[in-house]
MARSE-405994 format. One record per residue (C-alpha): residue number from 1; x, y, z negated; residue in one letter. Coordinates in Angstrom, 2 decimals, decimal comma. Each point is the difference from the previous one (the first is absolute). Example, Ala and Ser with C-alpha at 12.3 -4.5 7.8 and 13.67 -1.06 7.14 Angstrom:
BEGIN
<1; <12,30; -4,50; -7,80>; A> <2; <1,37; 3,44; 0,66>; S> 
//
This chain:
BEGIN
<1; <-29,47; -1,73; -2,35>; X> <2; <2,93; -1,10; 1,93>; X> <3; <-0,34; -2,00; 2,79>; X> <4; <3,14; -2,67; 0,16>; X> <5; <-1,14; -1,35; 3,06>; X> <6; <1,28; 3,29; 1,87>; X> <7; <3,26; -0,10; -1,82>; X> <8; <0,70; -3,69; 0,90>; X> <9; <-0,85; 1,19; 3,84>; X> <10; <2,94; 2,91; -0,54>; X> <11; <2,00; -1,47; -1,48>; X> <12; <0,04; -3,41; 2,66>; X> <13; <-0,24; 2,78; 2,90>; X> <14; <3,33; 2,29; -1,81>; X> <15; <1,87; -3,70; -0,13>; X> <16; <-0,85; -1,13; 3,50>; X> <17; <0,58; 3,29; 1,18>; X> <18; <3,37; 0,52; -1,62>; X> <19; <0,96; -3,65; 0,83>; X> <20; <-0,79; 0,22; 3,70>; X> <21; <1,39; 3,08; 0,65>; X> <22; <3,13; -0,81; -1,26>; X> <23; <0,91; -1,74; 2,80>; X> <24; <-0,06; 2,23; 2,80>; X> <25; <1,23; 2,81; -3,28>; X> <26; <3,03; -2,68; 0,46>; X> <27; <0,30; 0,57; 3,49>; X> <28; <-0,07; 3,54; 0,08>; X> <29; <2,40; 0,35; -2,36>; X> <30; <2,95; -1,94; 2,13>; X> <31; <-1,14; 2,10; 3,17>; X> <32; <0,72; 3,34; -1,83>; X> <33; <2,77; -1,12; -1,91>; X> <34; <-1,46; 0,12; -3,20>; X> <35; <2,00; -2,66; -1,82>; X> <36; <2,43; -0,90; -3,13>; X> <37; <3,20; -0,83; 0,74>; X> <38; <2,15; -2,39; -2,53>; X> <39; <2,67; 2,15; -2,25>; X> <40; <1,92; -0,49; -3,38>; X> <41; <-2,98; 0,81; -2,01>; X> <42; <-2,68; -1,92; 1,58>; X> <43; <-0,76; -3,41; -0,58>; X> <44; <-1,52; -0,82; 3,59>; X> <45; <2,42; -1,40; 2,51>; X> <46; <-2,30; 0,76; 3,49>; X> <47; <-1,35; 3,00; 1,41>; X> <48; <-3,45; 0,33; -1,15>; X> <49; <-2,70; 2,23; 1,17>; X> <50; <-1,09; 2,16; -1,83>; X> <51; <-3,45; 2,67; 0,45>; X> <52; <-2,26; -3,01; -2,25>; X> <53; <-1,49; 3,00; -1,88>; X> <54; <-2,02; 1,07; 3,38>; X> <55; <-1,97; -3,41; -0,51>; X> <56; <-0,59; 0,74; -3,54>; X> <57; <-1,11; 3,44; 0,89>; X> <58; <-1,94; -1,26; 2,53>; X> <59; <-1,53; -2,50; -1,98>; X> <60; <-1,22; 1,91; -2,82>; X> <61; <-1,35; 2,49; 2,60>; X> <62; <-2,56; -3,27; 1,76>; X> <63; <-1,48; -1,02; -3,19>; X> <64; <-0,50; 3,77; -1,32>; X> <65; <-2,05; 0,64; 3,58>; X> <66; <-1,67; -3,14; -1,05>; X> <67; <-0,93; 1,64; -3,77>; X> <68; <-0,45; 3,45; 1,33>; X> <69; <0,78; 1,56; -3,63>; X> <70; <-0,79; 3,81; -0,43>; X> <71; <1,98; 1,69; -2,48>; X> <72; <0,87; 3,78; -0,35>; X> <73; <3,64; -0,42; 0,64>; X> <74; <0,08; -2,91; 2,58>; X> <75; <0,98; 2,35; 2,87>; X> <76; <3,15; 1,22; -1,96>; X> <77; <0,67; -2,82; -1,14>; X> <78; <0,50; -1,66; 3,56>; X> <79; <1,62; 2,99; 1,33>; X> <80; <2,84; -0,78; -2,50>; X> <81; <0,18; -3,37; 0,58>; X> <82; <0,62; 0,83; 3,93>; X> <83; <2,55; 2,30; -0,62>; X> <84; <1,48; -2,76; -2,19>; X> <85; <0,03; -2,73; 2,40>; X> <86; <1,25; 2,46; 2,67>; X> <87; <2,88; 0,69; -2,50>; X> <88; <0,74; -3,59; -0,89>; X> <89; <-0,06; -0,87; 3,83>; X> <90; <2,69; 2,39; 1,15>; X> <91; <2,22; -0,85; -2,74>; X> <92; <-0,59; -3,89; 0,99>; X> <93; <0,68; 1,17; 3,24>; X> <94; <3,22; 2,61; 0,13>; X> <95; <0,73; -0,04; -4,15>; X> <96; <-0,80; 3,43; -0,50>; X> <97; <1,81; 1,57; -2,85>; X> <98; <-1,79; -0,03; -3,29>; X> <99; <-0,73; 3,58; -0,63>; X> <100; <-2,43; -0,43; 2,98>; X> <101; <-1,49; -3,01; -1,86>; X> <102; <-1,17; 2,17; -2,57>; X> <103; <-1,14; 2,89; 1,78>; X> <104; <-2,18; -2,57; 1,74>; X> <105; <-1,25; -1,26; -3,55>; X> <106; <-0,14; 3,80; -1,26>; X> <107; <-2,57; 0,63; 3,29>; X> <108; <-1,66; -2,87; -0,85>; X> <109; <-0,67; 1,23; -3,89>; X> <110; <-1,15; 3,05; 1,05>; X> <111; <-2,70; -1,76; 1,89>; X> <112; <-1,12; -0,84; -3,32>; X> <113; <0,77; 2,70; -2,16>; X> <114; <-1,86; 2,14; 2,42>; X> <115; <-2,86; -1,78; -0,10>; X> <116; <-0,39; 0,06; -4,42>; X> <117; <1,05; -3,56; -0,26>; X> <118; <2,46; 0,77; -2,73>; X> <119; <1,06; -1,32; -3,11>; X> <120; <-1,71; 2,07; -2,47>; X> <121; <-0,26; -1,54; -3,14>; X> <122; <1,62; -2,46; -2,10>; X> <123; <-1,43; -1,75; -2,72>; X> <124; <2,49; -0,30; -3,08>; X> <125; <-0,14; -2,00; -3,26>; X> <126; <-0,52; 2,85; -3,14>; X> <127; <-0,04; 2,84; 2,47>; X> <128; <-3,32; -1,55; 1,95>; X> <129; <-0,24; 1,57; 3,36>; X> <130; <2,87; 2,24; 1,30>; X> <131; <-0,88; 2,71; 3,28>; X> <132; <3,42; 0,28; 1,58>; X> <133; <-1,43; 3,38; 1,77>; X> <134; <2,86; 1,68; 2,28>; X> <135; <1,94; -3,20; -0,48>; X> <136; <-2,62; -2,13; 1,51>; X> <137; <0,71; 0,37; 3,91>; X> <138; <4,35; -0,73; -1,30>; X> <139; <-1,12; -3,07; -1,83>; X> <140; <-2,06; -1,10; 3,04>; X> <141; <2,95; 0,74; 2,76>; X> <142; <2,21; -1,52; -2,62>; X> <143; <-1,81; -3,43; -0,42>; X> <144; <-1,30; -0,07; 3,73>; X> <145; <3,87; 0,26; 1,19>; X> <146; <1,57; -1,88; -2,73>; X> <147; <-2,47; -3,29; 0,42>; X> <148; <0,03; 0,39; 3,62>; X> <149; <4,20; -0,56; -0,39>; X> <150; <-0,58; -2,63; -2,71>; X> <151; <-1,38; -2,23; 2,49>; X> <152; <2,44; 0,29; 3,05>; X> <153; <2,90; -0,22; -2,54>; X> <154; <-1,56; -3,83; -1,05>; X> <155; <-0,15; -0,61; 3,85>; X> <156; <2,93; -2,26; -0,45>; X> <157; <-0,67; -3,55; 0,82>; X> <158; <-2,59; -1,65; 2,03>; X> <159; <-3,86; 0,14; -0,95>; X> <160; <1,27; 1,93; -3,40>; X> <161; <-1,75; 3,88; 0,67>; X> <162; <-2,98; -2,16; 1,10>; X> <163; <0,00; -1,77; -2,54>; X> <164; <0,39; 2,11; -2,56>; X> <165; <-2,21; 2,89; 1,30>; X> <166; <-3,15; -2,71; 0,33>; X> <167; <0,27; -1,31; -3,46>; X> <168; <0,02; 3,56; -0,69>; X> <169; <-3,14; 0,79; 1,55>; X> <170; <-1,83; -2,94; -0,97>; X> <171; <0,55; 0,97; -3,56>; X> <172; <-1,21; 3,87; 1,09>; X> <173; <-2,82; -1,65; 1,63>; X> <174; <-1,07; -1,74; -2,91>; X> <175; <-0,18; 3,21; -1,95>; X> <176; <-1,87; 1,74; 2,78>; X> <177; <-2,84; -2,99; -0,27>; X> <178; <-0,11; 0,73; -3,49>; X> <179; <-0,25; 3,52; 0,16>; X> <180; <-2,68; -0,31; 3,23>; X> <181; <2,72; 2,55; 1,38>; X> <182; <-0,65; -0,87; 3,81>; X> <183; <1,93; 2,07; 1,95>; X> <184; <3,36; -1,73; -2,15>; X> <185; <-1,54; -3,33; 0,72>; X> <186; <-0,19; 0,43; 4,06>; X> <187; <3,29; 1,37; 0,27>; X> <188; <1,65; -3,14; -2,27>; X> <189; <-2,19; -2,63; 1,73>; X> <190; <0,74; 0,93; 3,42>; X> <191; <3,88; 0,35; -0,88>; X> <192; <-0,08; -3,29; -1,32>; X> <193; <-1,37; -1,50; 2,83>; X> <194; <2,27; 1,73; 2,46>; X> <195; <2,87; -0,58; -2,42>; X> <196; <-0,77; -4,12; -0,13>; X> <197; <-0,21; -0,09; 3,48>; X> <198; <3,56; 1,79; 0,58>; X> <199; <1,39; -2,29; -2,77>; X> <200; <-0,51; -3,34; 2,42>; X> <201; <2,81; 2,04; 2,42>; X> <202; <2,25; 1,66; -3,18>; X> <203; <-0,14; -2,85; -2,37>; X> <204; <3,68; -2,07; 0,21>; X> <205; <1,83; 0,09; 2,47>; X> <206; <-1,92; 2,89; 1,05>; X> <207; <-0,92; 0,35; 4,03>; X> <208; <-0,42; 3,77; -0,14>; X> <209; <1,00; 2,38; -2,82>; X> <210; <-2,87; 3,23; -1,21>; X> <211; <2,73; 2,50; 0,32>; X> <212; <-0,11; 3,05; -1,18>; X> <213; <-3,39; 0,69; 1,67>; X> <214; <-1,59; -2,87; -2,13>; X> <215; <1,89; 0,69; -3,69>; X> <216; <-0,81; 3,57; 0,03>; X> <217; <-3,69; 0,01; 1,19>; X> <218; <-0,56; -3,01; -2,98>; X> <219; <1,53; 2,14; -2,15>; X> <220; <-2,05; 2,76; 1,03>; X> <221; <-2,84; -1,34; 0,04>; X> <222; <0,61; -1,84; -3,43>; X> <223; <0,61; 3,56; -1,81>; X> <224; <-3,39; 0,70; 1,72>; X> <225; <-1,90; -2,37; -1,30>; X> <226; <1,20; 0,37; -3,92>; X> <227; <-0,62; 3,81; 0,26>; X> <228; <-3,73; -0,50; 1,25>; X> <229; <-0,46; -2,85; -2,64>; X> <230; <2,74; -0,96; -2,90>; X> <231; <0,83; 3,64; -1,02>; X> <232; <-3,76; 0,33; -0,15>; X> <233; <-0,09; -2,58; -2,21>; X> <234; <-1,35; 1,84; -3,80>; X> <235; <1,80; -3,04; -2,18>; X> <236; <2,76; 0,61; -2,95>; X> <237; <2,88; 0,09; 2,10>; X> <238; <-1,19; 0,63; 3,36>; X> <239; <3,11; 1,80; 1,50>; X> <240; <1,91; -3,25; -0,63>; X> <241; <-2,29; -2,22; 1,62>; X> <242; <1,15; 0,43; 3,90>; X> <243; <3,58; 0,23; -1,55>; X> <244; <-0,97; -4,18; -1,26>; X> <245; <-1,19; -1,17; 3,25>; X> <246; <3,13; 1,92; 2,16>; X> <247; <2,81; -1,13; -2,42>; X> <248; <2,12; -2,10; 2,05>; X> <249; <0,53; 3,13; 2,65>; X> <250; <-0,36; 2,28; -2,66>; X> <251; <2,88; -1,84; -1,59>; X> <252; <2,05; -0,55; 2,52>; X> <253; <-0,11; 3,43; 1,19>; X> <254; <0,86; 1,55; -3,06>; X> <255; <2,97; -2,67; -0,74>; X> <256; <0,79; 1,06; 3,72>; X> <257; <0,26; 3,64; -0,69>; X> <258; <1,87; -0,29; -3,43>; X> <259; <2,60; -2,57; 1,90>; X> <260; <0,73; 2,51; 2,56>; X> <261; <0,10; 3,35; -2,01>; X> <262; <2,11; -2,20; -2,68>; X> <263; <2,47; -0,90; 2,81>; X> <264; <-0,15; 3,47; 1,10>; X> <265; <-1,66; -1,29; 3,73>; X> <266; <-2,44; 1,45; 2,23>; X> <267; <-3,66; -1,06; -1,84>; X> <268; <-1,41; 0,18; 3,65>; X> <269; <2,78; -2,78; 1,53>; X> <270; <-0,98; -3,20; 0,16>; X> <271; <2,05; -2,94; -1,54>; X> <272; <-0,30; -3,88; -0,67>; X> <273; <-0,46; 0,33; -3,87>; X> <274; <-3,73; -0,02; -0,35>; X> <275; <-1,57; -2,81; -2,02>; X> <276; <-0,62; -2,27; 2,65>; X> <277; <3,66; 0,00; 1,11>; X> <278; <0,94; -0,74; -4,03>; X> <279; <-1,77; -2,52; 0,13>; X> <280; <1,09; -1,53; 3,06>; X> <281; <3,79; 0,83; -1,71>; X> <282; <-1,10; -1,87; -3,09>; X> <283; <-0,72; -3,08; 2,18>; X> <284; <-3,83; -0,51; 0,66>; X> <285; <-0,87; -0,62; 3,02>; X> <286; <-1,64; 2,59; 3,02>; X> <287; <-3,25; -1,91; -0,72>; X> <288; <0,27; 0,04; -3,48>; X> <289; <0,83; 3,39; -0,72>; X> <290; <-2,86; 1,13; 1,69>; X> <291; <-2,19; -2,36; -1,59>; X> <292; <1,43; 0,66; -3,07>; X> <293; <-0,41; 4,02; 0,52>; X> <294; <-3,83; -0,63; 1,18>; X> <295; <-0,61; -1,90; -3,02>; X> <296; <1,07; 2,79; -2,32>; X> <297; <-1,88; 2,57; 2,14>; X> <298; <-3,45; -2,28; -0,84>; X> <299; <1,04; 0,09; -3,65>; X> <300; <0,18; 3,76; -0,29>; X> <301; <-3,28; 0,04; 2,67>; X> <302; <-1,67; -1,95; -2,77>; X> <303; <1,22; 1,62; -2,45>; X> <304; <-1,00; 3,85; 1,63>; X> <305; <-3,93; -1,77; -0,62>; X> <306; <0,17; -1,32; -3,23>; X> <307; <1,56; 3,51; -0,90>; X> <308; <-2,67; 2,03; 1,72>; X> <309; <-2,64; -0,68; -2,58>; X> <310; <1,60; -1,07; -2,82>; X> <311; <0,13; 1,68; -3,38>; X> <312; <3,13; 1,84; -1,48>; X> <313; <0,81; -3,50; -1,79>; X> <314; <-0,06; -2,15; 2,88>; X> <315; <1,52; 2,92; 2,08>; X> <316; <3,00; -0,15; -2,28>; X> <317; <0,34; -3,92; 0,47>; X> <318; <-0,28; 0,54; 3,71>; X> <319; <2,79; 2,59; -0,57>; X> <320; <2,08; -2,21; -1,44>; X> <321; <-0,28; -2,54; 2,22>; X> <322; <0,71; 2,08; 3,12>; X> <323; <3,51; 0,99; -1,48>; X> <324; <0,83; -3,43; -0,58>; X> <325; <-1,12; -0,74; 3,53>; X> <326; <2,04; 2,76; 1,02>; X> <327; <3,24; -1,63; -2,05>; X> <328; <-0,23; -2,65; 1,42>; X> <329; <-0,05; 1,04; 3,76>; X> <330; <3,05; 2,01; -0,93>; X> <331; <1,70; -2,92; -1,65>; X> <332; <-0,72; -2,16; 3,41>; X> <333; <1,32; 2,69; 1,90>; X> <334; <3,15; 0,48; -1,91>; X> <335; <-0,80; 3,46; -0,49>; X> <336; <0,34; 0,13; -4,03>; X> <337; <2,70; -0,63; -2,48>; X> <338; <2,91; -0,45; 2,65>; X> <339; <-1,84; -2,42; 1,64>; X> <340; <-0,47; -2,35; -2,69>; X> <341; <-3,81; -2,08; -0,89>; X> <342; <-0,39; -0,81; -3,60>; X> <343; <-3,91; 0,20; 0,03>; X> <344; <0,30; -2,45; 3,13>; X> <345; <2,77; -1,96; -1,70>; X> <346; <-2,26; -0,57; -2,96>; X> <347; <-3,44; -1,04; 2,39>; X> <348; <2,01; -2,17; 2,19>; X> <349; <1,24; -1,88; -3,90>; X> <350; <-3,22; 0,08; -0,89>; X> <351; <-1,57; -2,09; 2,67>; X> <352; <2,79; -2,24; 0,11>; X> <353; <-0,18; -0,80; -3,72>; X> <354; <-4,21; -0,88; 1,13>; X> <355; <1,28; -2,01; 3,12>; X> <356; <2,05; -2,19; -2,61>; X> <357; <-2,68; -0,04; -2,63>; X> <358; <-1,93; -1,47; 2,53>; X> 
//
């Protein structure tokens, strides 16, 4: 039986929490010098503290002593997200280079792999369920170091990572309620909270900035959650299911990568072509882009639930849809066919010719 009453108290202690502590977070970030200044590829035009992901740490950590959860790899689990929020503060304190970034996130995996919380299996359409053996603990560094990135890379624009990460969970949440898979449904709650309350500080113009420390431990904790619950997920089509609900970082990292080895640049150098910033080129506004990018992050959240018990039919519809979704980003970013939108072009003449029908 699950008690909501104790959620609701976690998740109003992880917001108050998060949203409290941001202030003096704030604070402490000026004193140590812990800020972002203004250059050609940002669009702020103030230094802006940054440390925010200590408060989101912090309040995830108040409503989990509220919960108390017991679960065989909670200790490992919080021993790599430490080492991950030391990681991420240094670098929002002295930019450290990025090869120490991911020796940081490679500690932190081994947390994990150390303690059997591994990728194991994947279930397959014909093929049923797949052991990946030996290539179990690669898949599992792999997908803890690759979503982890995913998310700082989308820290781009005010309240966006935020954003984006909590529609995420809520979707994994709604799974984990589904599947009585507890342990997945403390960790989401309690980030959601803490996230929310950050969001009041983040959202446009943003007082404070996550940083580093705040994009890689919600991306930690994010590839986390889906290996204790979506890749244990026994549906058609399981492995894709986690892909569904992380496809806007998913996406953008991989367009990100392919950009960068295409132009023959450093894949680990940052730059101002991301989708936000295409967006923001193609002339939507810094509000609108990231409402527009949290909107398609609730479609493919919605989406990643429909598809997690649905039959090889509607699977194949959800499919479908996803890659049209996925067009269609890409056409509003200018990222396809040289920058041009037919699929848009054709909407936006379809609801005019309705407007005038009218």
């Amino acid at each position: 039986m699950i008690n909501y009453v104790d959620f609701m108290i976690a998740f109003v202690i992880a917001a108050a929490t998060s949203f409290l502590l941001t202030y003096p977070v704030k604070k402490f970030a000026v004193f140590v010098g812990a800020v972002d200044f203004p250059n050609y590829r940002k669009i702020h035009t103030k230094v802006t503290p940054r440390l925010g992901g200590l408060a989101i740490f912090l309040g995830m950590g108040a409503g989990l002593l509220y919960l108390q959860p017991s679960h065989p790899h909670l200790a490992e689990i919080a021993a790599g997200a430490v080492v991950i929020i030391v990681t991420g503060a240094l670098d929002d304190r002295f930019g450290i280079q990025p090869v120490v970034k991911l020796t940081g996130q490679l500690i932190a995996a081994s947390f994990l792999v150390s303690s059997g919380l591994i990728i194991e299996k994947l279930t397959l359409p014909l093929f049923g369920t797949v052991e990946l053996g030996f290539a179990s603990v690669l898949i599992t560094v792999l997908w803890v170091v690759g979503i982890t990135n995913a998310i700082n890379l989308i820290d781009g624009l005010d309240g966006l990572a935020t954003g984006v990460t909590t529609i995420a969970l809520i979707s994994i949440s709604v799974m984990a309620f589904i599947d009585m898979q507890m342990m997945v449904a403390y960790l989401c709650v309690t980030l959601i909270g803490s996230n929310l309350g950050f969001l009041y500080h983040n959202f446009y113009p943003a007082k404070i900035y996550m940083g580093d420390t705040g994009s890689n431990f919600l991306g930690y904790m994010i590839a986390v959650v889906s290996m204790l619950g979506l890749f244990k997920n026994v549906a058609l089509f399981s492995f894709v299911i986690p892909i569904i609900v992380l496809a806007v970082p998913i996406f953008d990292t991989l367009f990100a990568i392919a950009r960068r080895a295409y132009n023959k640049e450093n894949i680990m150098m940052p730059d101002n072509k991301h989708i936000h910033y295409q967006l923001l080129q193609a002339g939507y506004s810094h509000r609108k882009t990231v409402l527009i990018i949290y909107g398609f992050s609730a479609l493919f959240g919605t989406l990643a639930v429909l598809f997690s018990n649905a039959s090889i039919t509607v699977s194949f519809i959800i499919t479908v849809i996803v890659l049209i979704l996925l067009h269609l980003f890409a056409e509003m970013a200018g990222i396809v066919m040289g920058g041009k939108r037919p699929v848009l072009r054709m909407l936006r003449l379809l609801v005019t010719r309705k407007k005038k029908n009218r």
